[in-house]
Structures are given as C-alpha cells and as structure tokens.
KEKE-3310 file (N, C-alpha, C; in steps of 0.2 Angstrom, whole numbers, plus 5000, padded with zeros to 4 digits):
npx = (4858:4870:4887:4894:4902:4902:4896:4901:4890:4888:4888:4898:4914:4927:4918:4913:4923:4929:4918:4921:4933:4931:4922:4932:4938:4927:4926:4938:4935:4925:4912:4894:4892:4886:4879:4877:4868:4865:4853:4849:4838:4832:4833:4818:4816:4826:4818:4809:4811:4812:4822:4828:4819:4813:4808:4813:4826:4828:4825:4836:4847:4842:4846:4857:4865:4856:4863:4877:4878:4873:4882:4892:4888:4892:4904:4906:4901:4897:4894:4888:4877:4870:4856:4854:4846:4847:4840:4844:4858:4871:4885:4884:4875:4884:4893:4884:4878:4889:4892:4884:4895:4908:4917:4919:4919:4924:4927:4938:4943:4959:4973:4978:4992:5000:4997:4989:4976:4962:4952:4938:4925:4913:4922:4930:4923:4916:4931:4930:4922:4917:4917:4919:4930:4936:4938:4948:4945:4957:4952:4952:4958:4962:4964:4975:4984:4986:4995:5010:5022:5023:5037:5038:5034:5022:5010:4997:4982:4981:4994:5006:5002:5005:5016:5007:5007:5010:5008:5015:5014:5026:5025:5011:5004:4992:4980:4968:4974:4987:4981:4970:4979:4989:4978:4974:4985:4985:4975:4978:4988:5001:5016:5020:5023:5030:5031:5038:5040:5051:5058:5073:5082:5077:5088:5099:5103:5111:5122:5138:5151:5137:5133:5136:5138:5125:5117:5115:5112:5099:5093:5093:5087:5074:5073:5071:5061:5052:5052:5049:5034:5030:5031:5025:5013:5020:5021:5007:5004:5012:5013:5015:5024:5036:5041:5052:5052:5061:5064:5072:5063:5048:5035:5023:5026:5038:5027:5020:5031:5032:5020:5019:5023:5013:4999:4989:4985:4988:4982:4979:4968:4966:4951:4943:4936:4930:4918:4924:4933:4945:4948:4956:4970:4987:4996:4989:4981:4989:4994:4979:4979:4988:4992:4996:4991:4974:4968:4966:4958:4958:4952:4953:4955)
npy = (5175:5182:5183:5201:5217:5227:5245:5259:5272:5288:5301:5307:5317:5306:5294:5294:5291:5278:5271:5272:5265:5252:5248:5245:5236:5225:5223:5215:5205:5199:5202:5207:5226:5233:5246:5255:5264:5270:5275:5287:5290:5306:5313:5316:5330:5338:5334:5342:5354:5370:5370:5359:5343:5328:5321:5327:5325:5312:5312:5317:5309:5298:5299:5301:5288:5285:5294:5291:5280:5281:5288:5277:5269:5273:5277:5262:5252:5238:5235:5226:5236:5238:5248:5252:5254:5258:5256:5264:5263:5268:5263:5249:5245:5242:5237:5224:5222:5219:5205:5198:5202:5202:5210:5226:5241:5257:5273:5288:5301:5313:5315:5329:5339:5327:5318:5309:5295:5302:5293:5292:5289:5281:5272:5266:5261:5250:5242:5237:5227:5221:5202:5199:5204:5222:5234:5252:5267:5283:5297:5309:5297:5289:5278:5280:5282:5268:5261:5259:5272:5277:5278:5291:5298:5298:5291:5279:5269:5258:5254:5242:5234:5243:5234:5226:5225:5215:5217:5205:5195:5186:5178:5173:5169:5171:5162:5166:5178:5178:5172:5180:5192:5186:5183:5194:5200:5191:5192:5206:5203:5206:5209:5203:5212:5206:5215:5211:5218:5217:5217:5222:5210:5214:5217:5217:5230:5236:5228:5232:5234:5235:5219:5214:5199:5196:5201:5199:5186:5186:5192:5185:5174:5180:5183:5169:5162:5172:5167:5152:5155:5158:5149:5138:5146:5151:5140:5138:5146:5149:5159:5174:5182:5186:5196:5197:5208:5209:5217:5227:5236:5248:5239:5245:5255:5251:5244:5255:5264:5253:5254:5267:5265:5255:5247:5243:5238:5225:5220:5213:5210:5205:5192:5195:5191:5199:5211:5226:5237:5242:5233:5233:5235:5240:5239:5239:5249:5260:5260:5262:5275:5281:5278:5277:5272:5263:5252:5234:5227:5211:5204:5189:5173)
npz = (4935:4923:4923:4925:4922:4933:4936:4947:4946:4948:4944:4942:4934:4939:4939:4927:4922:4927:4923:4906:4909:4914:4901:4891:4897:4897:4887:4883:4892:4887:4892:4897:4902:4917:4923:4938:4949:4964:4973:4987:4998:4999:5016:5026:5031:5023:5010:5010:5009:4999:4991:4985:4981:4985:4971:4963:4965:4962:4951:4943:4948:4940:4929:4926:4926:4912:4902:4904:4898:4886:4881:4881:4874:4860:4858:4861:4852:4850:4861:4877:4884:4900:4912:4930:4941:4960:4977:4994:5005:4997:5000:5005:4997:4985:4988:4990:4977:4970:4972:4960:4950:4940:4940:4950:4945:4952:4955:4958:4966:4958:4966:4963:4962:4970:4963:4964:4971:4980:4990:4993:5005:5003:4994:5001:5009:5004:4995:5007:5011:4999:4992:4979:4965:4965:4956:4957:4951:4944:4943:4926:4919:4906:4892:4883:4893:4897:4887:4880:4877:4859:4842:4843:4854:4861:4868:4863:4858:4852:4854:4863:4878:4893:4908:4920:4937:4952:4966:4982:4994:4999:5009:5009:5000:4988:4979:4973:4971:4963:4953:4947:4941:4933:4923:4918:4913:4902:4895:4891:4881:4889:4899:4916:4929:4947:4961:4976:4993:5007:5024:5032:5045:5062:5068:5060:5059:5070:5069:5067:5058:5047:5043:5027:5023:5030:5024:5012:5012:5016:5008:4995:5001:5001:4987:4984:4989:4983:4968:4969:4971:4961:4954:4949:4942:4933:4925:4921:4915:4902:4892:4897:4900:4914:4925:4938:4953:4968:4982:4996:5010:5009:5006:5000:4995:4984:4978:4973:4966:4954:4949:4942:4927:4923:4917:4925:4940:4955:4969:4985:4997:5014:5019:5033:5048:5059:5062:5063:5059:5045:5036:5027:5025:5028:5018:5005:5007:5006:4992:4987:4987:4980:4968:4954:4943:4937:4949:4958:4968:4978:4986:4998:5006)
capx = (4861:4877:4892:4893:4907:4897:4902:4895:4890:4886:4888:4904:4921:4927:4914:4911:4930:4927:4913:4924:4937:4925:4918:4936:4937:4923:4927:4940:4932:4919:4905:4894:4893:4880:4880:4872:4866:4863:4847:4848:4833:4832:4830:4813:4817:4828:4816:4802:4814:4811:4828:4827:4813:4813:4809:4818:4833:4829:4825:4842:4849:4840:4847:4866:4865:4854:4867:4884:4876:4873:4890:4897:4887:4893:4910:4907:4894:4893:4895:4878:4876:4861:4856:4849:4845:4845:4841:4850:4867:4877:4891:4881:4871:4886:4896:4881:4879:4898:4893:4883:4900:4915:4921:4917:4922:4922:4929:4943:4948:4963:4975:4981:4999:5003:4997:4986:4970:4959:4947:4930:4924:4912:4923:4935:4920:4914:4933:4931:4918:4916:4921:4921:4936:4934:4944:4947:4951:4957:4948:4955:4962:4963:4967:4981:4990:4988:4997:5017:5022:5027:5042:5034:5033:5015:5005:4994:4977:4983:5004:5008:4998:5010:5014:5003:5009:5005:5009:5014:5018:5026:5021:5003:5004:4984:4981:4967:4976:4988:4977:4970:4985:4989:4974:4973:4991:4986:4970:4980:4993:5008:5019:5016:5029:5029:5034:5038:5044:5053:5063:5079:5080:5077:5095:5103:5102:5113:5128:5144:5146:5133:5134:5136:5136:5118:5110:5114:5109:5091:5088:5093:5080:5066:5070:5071:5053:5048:5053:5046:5028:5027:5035:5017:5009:5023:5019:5001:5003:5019:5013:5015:5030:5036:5047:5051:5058:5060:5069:5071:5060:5041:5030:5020:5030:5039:5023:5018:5032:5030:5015:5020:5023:5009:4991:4985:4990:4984:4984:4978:4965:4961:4947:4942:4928:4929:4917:4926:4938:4946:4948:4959:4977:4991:4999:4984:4976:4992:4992:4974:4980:4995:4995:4993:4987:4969:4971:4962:4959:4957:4949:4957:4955)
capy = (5181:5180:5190:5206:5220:5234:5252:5261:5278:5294:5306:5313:5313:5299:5289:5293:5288:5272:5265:5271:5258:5245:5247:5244:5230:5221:5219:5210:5200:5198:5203:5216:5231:5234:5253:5253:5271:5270:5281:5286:5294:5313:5314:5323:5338:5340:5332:5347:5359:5372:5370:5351:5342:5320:5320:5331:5321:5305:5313:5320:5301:5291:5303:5300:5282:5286:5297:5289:5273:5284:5289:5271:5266:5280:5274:5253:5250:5232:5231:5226:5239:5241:5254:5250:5260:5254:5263:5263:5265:5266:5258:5244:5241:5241:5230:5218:5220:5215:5198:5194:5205:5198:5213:5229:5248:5264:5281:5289:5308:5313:5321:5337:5338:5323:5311:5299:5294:5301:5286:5291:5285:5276:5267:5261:5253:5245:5239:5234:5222:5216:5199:5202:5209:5229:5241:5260:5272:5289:5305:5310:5291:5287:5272:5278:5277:5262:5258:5261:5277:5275:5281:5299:5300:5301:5285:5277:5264:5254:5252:5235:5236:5242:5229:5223:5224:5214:5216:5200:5194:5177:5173:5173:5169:5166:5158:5168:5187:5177:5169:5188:5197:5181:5184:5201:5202:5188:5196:5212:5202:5211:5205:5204:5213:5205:5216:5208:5221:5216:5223:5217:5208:5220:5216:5218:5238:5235:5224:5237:5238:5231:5213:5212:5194:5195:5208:5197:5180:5188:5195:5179:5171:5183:5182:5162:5162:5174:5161:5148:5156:5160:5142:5134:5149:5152:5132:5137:5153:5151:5166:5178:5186:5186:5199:5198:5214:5208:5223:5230:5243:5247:5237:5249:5263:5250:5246:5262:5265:5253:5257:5272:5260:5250:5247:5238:5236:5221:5219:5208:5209:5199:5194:5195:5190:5204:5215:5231:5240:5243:5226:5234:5230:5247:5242:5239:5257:5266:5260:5264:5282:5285:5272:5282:5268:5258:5245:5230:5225:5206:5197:5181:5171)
capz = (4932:4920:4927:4923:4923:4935:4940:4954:4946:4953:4938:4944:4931:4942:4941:4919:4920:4931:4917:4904:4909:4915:4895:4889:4901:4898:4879:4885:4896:4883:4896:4896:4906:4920:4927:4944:4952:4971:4976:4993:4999:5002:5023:5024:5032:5017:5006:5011:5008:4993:4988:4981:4983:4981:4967:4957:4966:4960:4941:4943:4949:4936:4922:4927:4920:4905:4902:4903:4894:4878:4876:4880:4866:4853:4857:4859:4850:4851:4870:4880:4892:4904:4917:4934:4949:4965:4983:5001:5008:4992:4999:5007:4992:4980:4991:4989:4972:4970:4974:4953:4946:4939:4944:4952:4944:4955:4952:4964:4962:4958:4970:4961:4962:4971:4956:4969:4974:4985:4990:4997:5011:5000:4990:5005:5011:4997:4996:5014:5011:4993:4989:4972:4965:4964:4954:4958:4942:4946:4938:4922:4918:4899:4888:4880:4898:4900:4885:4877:4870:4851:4844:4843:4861:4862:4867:4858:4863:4849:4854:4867:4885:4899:4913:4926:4942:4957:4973:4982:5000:4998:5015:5009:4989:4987:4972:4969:4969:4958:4947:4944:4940:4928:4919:4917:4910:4897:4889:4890:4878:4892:4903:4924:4935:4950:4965:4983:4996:5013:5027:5033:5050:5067:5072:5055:5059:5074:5068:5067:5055:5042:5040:5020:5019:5032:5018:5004:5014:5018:5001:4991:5003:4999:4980:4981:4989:4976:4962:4971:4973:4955:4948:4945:4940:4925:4920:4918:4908:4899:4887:4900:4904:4920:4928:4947:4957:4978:4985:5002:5009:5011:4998:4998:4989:4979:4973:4967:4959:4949:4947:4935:4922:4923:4917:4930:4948:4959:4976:4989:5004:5019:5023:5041:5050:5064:5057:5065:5058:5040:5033:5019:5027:5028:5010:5000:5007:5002:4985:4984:4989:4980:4964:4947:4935:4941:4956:4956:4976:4976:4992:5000:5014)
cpx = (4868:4881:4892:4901:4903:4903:4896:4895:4886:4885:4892:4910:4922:4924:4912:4918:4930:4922:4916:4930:4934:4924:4927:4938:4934:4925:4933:4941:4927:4912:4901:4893:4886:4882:4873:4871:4861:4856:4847:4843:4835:4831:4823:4812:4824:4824:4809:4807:4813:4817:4829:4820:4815:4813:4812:4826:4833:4828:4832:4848:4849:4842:4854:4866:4863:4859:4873:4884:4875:4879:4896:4895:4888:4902:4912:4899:4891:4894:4889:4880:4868:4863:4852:4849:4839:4843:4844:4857:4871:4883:4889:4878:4877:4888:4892:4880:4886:4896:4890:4887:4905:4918:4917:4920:4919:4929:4931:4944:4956:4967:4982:4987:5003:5002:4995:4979:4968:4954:4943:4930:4917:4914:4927:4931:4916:4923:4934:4929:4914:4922:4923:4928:4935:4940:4942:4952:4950:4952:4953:4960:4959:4966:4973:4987:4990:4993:5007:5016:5025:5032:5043:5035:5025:5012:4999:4988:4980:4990:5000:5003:5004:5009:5008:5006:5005:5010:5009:5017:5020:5027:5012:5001:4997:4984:4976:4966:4981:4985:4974:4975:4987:4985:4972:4977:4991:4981:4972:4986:5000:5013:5016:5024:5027:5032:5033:5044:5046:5059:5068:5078:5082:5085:5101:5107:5109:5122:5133:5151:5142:5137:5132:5132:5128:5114:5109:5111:5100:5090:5089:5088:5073:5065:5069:5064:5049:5046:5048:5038:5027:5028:5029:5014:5014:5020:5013:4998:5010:5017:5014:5020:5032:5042:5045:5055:5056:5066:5067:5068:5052:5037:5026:5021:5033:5034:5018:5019:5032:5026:5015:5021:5018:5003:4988:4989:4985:4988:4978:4973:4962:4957:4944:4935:4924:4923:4917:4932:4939:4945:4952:4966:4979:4993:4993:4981:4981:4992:4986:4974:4985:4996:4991:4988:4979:4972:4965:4964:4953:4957:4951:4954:4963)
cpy = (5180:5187:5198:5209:5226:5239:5254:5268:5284:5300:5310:5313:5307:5294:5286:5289:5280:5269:5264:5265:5253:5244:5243:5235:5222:5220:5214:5203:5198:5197:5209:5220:5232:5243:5254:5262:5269:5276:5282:5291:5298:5312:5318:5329:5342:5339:5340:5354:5363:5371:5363:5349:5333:5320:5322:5328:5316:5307:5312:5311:5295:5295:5299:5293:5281:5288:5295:5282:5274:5285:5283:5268:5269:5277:5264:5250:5245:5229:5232:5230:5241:5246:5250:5253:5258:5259:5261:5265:5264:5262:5250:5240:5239:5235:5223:5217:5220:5209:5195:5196:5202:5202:5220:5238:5254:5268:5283:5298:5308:5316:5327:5335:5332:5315:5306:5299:5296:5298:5290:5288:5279:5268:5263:5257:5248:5240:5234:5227:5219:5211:5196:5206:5217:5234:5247:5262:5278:5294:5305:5304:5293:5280:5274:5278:5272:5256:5261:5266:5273:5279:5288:5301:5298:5292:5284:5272:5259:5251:5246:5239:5238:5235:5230:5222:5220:5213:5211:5197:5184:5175:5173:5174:5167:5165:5164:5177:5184:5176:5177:5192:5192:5182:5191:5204:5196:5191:5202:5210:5206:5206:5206:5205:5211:5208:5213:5213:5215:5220:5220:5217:5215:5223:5217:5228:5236:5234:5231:5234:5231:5225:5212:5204:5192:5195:5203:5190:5182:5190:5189:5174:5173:5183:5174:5161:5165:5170:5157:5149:5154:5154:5140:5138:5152:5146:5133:5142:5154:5155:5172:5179:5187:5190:5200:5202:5209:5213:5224:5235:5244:5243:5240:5252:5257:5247:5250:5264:5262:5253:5262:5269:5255:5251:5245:5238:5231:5221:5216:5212:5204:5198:5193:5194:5193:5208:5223:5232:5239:5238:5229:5231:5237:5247:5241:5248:5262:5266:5262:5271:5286:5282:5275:5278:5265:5253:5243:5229:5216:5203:5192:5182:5170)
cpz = (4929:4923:4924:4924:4928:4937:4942:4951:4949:4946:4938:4938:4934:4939:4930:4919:4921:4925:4912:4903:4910:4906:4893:4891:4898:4890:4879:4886:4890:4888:4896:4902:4912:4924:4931:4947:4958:4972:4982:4994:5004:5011:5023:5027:5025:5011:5006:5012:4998:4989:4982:4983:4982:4973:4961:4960:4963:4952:4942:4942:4943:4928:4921:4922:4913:4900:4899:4901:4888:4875:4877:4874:4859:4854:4859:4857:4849:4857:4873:4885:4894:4909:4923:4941:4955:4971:4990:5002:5001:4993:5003:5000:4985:4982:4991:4981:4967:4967:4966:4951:4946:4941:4945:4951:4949:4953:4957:4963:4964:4964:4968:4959:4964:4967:4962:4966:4979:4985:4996:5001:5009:4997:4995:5009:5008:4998:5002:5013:5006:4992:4983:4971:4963:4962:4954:4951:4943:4939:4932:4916:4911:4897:4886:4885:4899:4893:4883:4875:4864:4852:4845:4849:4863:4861:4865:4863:4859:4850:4862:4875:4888:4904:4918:4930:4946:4962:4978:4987:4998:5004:5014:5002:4987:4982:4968:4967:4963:4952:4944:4938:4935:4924:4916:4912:4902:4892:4887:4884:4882:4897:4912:4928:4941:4959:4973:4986:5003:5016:5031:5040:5055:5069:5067:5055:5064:5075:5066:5064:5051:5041:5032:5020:5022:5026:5014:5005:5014:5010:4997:4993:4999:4991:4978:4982:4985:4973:4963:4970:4967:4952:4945:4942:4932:4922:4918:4914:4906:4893:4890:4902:4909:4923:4935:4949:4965:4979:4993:5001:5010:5005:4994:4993:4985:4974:4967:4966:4955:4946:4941:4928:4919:4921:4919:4936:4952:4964:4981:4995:5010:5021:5030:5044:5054:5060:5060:5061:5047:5036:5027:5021:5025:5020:5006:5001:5005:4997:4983:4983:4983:4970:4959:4943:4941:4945:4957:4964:4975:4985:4992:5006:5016)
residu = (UNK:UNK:UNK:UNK:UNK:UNK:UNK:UNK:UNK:UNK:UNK:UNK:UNK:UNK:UNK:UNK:UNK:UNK:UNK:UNK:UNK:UNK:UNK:UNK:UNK:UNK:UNK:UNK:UNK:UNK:UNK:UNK:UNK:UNK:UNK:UNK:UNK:UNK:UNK:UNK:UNK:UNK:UNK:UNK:UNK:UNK:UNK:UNK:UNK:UNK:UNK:UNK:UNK:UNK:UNK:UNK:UNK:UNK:UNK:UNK:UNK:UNK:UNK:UNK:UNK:UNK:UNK:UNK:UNK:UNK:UNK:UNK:UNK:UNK:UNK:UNK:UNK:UNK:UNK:UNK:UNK:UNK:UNK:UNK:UNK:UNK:UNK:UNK:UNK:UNK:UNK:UNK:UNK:UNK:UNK:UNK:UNK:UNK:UNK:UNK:UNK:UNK:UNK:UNK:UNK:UNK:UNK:UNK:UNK:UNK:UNK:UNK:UNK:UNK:UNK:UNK:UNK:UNK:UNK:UNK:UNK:UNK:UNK:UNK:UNK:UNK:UNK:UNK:UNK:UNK:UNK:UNK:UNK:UNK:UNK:UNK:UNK:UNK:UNK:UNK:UNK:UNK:UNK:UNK:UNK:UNK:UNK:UNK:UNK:UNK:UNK:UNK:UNK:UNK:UNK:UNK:UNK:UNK:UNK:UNK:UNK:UNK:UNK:UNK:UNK:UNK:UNK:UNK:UNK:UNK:UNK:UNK:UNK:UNK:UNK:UNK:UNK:UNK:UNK:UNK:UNK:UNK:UNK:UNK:UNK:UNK:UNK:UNK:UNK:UNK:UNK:UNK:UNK:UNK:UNK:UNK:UNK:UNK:UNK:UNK:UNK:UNK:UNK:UNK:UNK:UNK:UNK:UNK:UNK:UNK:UNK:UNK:UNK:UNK:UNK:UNK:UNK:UNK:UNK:UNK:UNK:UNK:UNK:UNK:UNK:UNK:UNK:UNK:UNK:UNK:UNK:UNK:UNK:UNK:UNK:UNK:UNK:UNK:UNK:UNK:UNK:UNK:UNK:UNK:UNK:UNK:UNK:UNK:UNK:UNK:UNK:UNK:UNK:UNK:UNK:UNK:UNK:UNK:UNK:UNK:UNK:UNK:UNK:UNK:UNK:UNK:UNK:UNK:UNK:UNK:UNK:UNK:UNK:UNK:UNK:UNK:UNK:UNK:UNK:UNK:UNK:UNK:UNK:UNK:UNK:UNK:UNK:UNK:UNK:UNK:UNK:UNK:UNK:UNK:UNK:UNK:UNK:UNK:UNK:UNK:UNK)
# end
C-alpha cells in the first residue's frame, strides 16, 4: 500500500477540520488522502434499545466519510481521496492504521477562551502509541492562519507560510523529529524556529546574590549546543531559514508561545517499551493542550 495522508474521522467540526488540513497537506506532500471512520459496535443492550438500533449507527457512521470526501473534492479536485470504514477500539485501530500513513490527522476541540486544545482521550492514545507521526488540528483551524497577514491586516492562503516551530531538547536531538520539522518548513517555502527551553542550575537560585557571570556561563552553553545540534541539518537544507531561540524557563510555555506565530509546531516523543502509562512526556502533552496552530507529535527512540 502507497503512503497515504489519513485522518481519523468521526463527523465532528474537529475531525471536518483535521481532514481539511490533512487535504491541504497532502497536496504538498503530493499524496492522497485516506479518511478512515472507526465503527465501534453498539453494546447490545444498547443495540436493542428503541432509541438507536445497530444499524441505523453504522448508516449514520458510514455517511460521515461519504460526506466529508464530497466536499474535499469540491474544493481539491484533483486530490485522490478514498473512504474506508474500519471497526473496533478507535483508538487502537487508528494507532494501527498509523503504521501504512505518512502521516496521521486527528481533530482536537477548541478550548474557548483559553485558545488550546482539548485532547480526547482518544486521541492521547492514539498519540501514545503511533509510530507514525500524528498531527492534532484544533476545531475552527483555517488555512489562512497558518499563513502572514498582508498589509491589510487580514491573512491570506496565498501570502508567505508562518514559521515552523520545533521544539528541541539538545540532550536528545533525534534526527528523525529534526529531519521533520526540516521538511515540513521546506515544502511550506518558510523558515524553521527552532525553540530550546532549559533551567538554570538548582544551586544558581541560591548564590547571594545572583551569580551574573554563572547565568551567562550556562546560557551560552545551552545556545552553543543548540548551534551545534542543528550544524548538519543547516548543510543539508541550506534553503531553509534557521532561527534559534534557547531561553530560560519551561519549554513548554516557550513553546506555545511560539506557537502563536506558527503554522506548524513539532515536537518530540519517546518511545518506551513499558507498556503502562502516558508515553507522551510533560512538554509534548502541554503543547498538545495549550499550542494554538496544528502540532505534529513525532516518535523516537
């Protein structure tokens, strides 16, 4: 099977959003789209309820794709997209159907006033345990955020892409969360912000007062190992723009802010073997929570 772009949908905003971007995506990519709808079978004490019935759930189910394949093809009319409806645990069966995707789209809601993501409990284990890379797109997302305003004010799909973030520990520079975020920023024609948080040594709180020349000792560290990460990954995409922030403070939050500028956000997972517990890591699950533009969550060992 040739790679595909899939989105895991449900029929929700969210999920129309998430195929949306996946289409935009994939023309990119020059792949086509696969949109996958999970079937989980009625329980049959609910299934022998007058209220639903089986099979007027799975009509309902097998419409949703029909559905949101017709109006991708009214606005990309020469992009292959197919429909295909699977059944079981949605977030098991997606997680496995990750594995023939280049990449993997789901749909996040919005959270109101605080401008995040709220992440299902689907989709966080879908992230948990795809090794595919999988991006979450909040509700309400559009193309024209992810690109410049004009001088109008008012962005456009057609003005310069915003940066690409990526979020980046340079104790753990994997090549292939780099290599992403490099790629992503070069089909987009944008540049690649490069953020790397740390925290200044336990003992540095202490000294009485603030040892200046310590502060400035430790952060010209952390910006030189920045440098360093990225040295080879400029040489082999010298068209890509490279701006590196390294600041003190939670990675997370500088992250996400610069996130608000961004059309992309990349970030890193490890993967583990245990097969207990989150598997996602503290700064990648706040970013998935809080990071306004799409966040592409990229598996490593």
């Amino acid at each position: 099977m040739s790679r595909t772009v899939t989105v895991g949908l449900d029929g929700s905003p969210e999920s129309r959003a998430a195929a949306e971007w996946a289409a935009r995506e994939a023309e990119l990519l020059r792949l086509p789209v696969r949109l996958v709808h999970v079937w989980e079978p009625v329980p049959e004490p609910v299934a022998l309820a007058p209220v639903v019935s089986e099979r007027a759930h799975r009509h309902w189910t097998e419409r949703a794709p029909r559905e949101a394949a017709a109006e991708l093809r009214q606005r990309h009319p020469d992009l292959d997209i197919t429909t295909e409806q699977l059944s079981g645990v949605p977030a098991q069966v997606l997680a496995e159907t990750a594995e023939t995707a280049q990449l993997l789209v789901l749909g996040s809601r919005a959270l109101g006033g605080l401008g995040g993501f709220m992440v299902g409990s689907v989709s966080l284990s879908v992230v948990a345990h795809a090794r595919q890379p999988v991006v979450l797109v909040r509700s309400g997302s559009q193309a024209t955020q992810e690109h410049e305003a004009r001088a109008a004010g008012a962005p456009a799909a057609t003005a310069p892409f915003r940066p690409v973030v990526l979020g980046l520990d340079t104790r753990h520079p994997d090549d292939a969360l780099i290599e992403f975020a490099f790629e992503a920023a070069l089909r987009r024609g944008t540049s690649l912000r490069v953020v790397h948080g740390w925290y200044p040594p336990p003992y540095y709180g202490y000294a009485m007062p603030a040892d200046a020349e310590l502060y400035s000792a430790v952060a010209d560290g952390e910006a030189a190992d920045l440098t360093e990460a990225l040295r080879p990954w400029r040489q082999k995409y010298p068209d890509v723009a490279v701006e590196e922030r390294c600041g003190a403070g939670s990675p997370a939050e500088l992250i996400v802010e610069a996130a608000r500028e961004a059309s992309l956000v990349v970030v890193g997972r490890r993967v583990r073997r245990n097969p207990f517990g989150a598997h996602i890591g503290h700064v990648t699950h706040a970013v998935l929570h809080h990071a306004t533009a799409p966040v592409a969550v990229v598996a490593h060992d």
